[in-house]
Each structure stands twice: as structure tokens, then as C-alpha cells.
C-alpha positions as CSV (number, residue, x, y, z in Angstrom):
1,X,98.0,83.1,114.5
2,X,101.2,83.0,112.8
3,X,99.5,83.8,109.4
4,X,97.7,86.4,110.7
5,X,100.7,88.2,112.3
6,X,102.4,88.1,108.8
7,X,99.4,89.9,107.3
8,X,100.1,92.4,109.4
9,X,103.5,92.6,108.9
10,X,102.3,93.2,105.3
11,X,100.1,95.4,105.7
12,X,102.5,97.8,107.7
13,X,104.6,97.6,105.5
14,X,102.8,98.8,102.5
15,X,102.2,101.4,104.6
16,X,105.8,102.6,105.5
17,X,106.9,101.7,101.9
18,X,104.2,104.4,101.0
19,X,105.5,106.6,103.5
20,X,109.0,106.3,102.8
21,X,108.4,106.9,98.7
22,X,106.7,110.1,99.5
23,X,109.1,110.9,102.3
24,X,111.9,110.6,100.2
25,X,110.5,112.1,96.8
26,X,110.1,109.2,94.7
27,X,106.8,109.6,94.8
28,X,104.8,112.5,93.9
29,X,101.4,111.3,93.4
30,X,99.4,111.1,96.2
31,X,96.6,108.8,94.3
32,X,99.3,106.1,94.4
33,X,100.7,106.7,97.6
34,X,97.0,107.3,99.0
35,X,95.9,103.9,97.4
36,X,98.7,101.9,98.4
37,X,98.2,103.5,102.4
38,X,94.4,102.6,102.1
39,X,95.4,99.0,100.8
40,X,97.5,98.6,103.6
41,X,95.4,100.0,106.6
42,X,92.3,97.6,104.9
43,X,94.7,94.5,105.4
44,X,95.8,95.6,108.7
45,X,91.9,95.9,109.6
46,X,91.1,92.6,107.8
47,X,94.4,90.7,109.7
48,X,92.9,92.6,113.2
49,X,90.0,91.2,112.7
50,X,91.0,87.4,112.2
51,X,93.2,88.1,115.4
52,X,90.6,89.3,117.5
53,X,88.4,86.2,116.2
54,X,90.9,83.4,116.8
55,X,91.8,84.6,120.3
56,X,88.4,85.3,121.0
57,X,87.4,82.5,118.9
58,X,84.9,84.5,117.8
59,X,82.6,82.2,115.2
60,X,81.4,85.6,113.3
61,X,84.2,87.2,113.5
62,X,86.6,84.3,112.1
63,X,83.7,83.4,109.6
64,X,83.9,87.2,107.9
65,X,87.6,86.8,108.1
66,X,87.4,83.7,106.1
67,X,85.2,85.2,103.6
68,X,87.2,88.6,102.8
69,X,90.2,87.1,103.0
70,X,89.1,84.7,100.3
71,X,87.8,88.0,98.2
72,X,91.1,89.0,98.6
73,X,92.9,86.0,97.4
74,X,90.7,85.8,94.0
75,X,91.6,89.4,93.0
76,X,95.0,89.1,94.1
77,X,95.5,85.7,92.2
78,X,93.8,87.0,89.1
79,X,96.1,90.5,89.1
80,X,99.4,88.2,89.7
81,X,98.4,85.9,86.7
82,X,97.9,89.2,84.7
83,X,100.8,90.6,85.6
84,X,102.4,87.3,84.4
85,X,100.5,86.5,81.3
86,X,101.7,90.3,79.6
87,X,103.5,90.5,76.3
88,X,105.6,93.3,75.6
89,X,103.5,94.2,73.0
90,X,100.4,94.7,76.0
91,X,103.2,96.2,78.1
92,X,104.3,98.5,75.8
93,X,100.6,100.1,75.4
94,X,100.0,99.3,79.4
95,X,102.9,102.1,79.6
96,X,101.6,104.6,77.2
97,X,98.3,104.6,78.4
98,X,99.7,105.9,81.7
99,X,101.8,108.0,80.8
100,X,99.8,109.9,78.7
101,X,96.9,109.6,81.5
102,X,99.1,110.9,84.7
103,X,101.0,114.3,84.6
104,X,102.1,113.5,88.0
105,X,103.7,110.7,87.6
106,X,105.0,111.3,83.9
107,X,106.9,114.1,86.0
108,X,108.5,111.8,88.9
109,X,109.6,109.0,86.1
110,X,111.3,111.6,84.1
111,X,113.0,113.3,87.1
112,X,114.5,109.5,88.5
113,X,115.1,107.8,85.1
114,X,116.5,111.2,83.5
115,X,114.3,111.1,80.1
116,X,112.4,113.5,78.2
117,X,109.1,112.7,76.4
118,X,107.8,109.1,75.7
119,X,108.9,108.2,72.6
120,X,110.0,111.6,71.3
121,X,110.5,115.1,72.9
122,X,109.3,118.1,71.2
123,X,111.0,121.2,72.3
124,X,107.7,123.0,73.4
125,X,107.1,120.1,75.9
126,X,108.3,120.7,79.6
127,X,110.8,118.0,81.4
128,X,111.5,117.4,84.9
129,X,114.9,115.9,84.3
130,X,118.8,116.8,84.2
131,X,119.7,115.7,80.9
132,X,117.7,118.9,79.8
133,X,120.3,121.1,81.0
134,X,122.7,119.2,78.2
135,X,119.9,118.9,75.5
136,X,121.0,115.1,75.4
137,X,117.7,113.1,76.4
138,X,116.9,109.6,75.8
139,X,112.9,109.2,75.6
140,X,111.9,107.5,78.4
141,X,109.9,104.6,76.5
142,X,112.8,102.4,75.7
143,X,114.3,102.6,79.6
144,X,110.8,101.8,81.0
145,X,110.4,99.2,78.4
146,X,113.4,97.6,79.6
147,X,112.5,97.5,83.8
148,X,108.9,96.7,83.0
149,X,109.1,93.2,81.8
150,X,111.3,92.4,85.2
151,X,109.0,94.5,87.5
152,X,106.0,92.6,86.4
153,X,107.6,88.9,87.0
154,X,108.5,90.4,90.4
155,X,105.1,91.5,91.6
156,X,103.3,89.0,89.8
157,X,105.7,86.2,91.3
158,X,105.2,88.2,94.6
159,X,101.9,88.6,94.5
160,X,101.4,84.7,93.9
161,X,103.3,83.6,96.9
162,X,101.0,85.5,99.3
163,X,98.2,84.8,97.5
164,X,99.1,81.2,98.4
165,X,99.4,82.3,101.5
166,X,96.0,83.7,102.2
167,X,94.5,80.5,100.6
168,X,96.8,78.9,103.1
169,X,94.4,81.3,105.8
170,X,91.6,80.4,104.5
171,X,91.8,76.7,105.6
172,X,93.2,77.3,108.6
173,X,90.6,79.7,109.6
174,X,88.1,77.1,108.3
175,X,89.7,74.5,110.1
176,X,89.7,76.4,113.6
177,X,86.0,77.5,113.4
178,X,84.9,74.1,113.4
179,X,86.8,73.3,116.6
180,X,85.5,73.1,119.7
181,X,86.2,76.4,121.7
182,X,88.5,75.1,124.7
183,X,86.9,77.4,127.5
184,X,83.4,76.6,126.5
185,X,81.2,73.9,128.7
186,X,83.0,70.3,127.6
187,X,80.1,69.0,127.4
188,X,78.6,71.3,124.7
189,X,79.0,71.4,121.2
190,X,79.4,74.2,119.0
């Protein structure tokens, strides 16, 4: 139960971290914040339903708890390791292909790092941040360059402790289906 409590825990927050980016305007697009909200509710649903199975114990319900939440730890182990295994050289062209995919959020990382274009600005593009004003802009590649390195260790050394965490779930919740439900007949077996 414990385990399944702190999957909750996650989930809401993920979902007031959302919250609070948009709240706050550090986050303008509402993909991310929409995805990152939908991620959370799903692992609040997916942590419910364990819950519900292990108080109940519930053989269906804890079996298709079991199951996604071992979904969950392969693609969240395999996106960890990624995050990991990145050079700067794949980091570097990670970054470019978003920013010259998202309009959105090429707007919010100008506005909070203060930069102008990606590796150059040309006058005839627009720019969301105050350095404008002095016509002294760094391009924003060589700051994001700089934080992306650390961000990726973070989320991908992040991402592996819960990971081993749900595995962790996985055999507990295997390990409590198989036990005999205590306010069943004593002398049935399950």
C-alpha cells in the first residue's frame, strides 16, 4: 500500500507542477502542460486502481495493475537510459529540432533565459525577451546547451529511481496476488 500511495503522490504532483507552470507563466504551451496533466491523471488512475485491488484484493484488478505498471516501467526505464546515454553532439541537434518545431515554446525560452534566435538573430525575426530593448542578445543555443547536459542527468537519474520503484510494485503486487485472501473461507484456496 505504501508504494501505491507514493504513486499517487506522483501523480498529483505532476499535476500541480503542470498547474503551477502555467499558473505562473513559465509555461505557455498547453501541449506540454496538457501532456504532462494527462500523464499524471493516468498514473493517479493506474495507482487507484492497484489501491482498490489490494484492499479489495481484487485478483483482476491487482493482476491489470501488475501488468500496466510493468508497461510503464519498460518505457520509463528505456526513456531514463536515453536520457542518460546522450552526447552533446545528439543534444545539441535534440535542441534544434525543437526549437525550430515549437513556436510556442521557442517564445517562453526566450522570454525566461533572455535570448534572441538560436544560434544567430536576424533583425527581421521577432523576440520575446528584454535584452531586445538594448539590442544586446546572446542566442539562446549556447545557454540551453549549457543546462541541458544537467537537466538530462537529473530526469534520467530521476526517472531511474522510480522506475525501480515500480519494478519494486511489480513484485509486490505479484507477491500479494498469490496470497490467500484473509476474509475468504480458511479452508479454500485461491
Amino acid at each position: 500500500l505504501c508504494v501505491l500511495s507514493s504513486f499517487q503522490l506522483v501523480s498529483l504532483l505532476l499535476i500541480g507542477i503542470a498547474a503551477w507552470g502555467i499558473g505562473f507563466g513559465l509555461i505557455s504551451s498547453f501541449r506540454v502542460v496538457g501532456v504532462v496533466i494527462a500523464v499524471g491523471v493516468f498514473l493517479f488512475f493506474i495507482a487507484l486502481v492497484g489501491l482498490i485491488g489490494a484492499v479489495k484484493h481484487h485478483q483482476v484488478l491487482l493482476f491489470f495493475y501488475m501488468i500496466i505498471l510493468l508497461l510503464v516501467f519498460i518505457v520509463q526505464f528505456s526513456v531514463s537510459c536515453a536520457c542518460l546515454a546522450l552526447n552533446e553532439e545528439q543534444q545539441s541537434e535534440l535542441l534544434e529540432v525543437g526549437w525550430s518545431n515549437t513556436n510556442s515554446a521557442r517564445t517562453d525560452i526566450e522570454r525566461n533565459l533572455n535570448c534572441c534566435g538560436f544560434r544567430v538573430f536576424y533583425a527581421n525575426e521577432t523576440c520575446a525577451a528584454d535584452c531586445l530593448r538594448t539590442l544586446h542578445c546572446r542566442p539562446c543555443a549556447p545557454i540551453m546547451e549549457e543546462y541541458s547536459g544537467m537537466v538530462l542527468r537529473f530526469v534520467g537519474g530521476i526517472g531511474l529511481f522510480f522506475s525501480f520503484t515500480e519494478i519494486l510494485g511489480v513484485w509486490l503486487t505479484y507477491r500479494y496476488r498469490n496470497q490467500k485472501d484473509p476474509r475468504a473461507n480458511p479452508s479454500a484456496f485461491i
